[in-house]
C-alpha positions as CSV (number, residue, x, y, z in Angstrom):
1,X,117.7,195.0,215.3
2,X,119.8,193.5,212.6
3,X,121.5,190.3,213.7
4,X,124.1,188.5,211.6
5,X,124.0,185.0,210.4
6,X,125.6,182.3,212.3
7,X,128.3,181.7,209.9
8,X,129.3,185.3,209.1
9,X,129.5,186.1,212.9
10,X,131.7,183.0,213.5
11,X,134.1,184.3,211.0
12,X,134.3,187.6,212.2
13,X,134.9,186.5,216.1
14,X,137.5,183.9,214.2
15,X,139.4,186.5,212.3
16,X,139.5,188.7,215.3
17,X,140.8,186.3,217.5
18,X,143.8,187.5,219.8
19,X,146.2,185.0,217.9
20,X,145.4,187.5,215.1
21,X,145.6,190.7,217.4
22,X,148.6,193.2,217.8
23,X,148.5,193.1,221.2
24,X,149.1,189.0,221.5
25,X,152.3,187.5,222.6
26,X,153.2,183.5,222.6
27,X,155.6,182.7,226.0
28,X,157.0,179.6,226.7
29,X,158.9,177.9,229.5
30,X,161.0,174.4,229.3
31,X,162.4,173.4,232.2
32,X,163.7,169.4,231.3
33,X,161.1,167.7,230.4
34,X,158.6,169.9,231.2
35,X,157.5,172.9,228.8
36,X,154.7,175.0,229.1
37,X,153.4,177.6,226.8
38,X,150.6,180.5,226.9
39,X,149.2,183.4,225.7
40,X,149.0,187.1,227.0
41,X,147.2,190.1,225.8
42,X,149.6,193.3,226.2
43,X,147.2,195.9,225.0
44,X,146.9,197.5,228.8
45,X,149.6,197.7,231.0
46,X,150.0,194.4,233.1
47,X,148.2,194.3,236.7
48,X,150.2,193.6,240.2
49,X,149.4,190.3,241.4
50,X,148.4,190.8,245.2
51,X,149.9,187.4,246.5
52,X,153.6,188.3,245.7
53,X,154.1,191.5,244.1
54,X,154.5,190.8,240.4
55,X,152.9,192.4,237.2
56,X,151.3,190.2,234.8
57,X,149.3,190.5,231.7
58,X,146.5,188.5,231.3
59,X,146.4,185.2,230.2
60,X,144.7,184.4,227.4
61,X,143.6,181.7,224.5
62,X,144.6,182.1,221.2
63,X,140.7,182.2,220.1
64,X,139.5,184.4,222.7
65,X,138.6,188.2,221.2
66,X,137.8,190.8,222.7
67,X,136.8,194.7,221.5
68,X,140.3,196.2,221.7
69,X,141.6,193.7,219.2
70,X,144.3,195.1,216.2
71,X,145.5,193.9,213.4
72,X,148.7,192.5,213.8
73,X,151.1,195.0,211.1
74,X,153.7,192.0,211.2
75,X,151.4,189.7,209.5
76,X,150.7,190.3,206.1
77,X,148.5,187.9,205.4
78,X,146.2,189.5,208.5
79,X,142.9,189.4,208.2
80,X,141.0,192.9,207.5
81,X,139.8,195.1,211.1
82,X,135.8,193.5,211.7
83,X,133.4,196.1,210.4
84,X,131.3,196.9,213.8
85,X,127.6,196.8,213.2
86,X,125.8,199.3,215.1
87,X,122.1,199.3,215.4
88,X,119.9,202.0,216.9
């Protein structure tokens, strides 16, 4: 099995991060002096929270990743799609 250097798989999981992702969206909220902000991922329809009937996406960080991450086609300076290393 082939495994990747430290450094080079950092770089990959950091250029595929969801703030890099078509799917990510930035939401904030001010209400006076209080603002909050997060992060979803849209790239499956949102789930129904049980406790009151809404539909959510997740919630997210803007360096989490995950396997259904896109390059963002608004951002040209996006970095190029992770080549996927496959062993056998």
């Amino acid at each position: 099995m082939k495994t990747l250097p430290i450094l080079e798989s950092a770089q990959i999981y950091s250029d595929a991060a969801c703030m890099n992702c078509a799917f990510f969206s930035e939401h904030s909220y001010e209400n006076g002096s209080t603002r909050r902000t997060w992060f979803t991922c849209n790239a499956k329809p949102p789930r129904r929270l049980d406790s009151d009937g809404l539909a959510v996406w997740p919630e997210v960080k803007s360096t989490d990743w995950c396997g259904a991450w896109a390059p963002n086609p608004n951002d040209e300076e996006a970095p190029p799609v992770p080549e996927k290393k496959v062993t056998p």
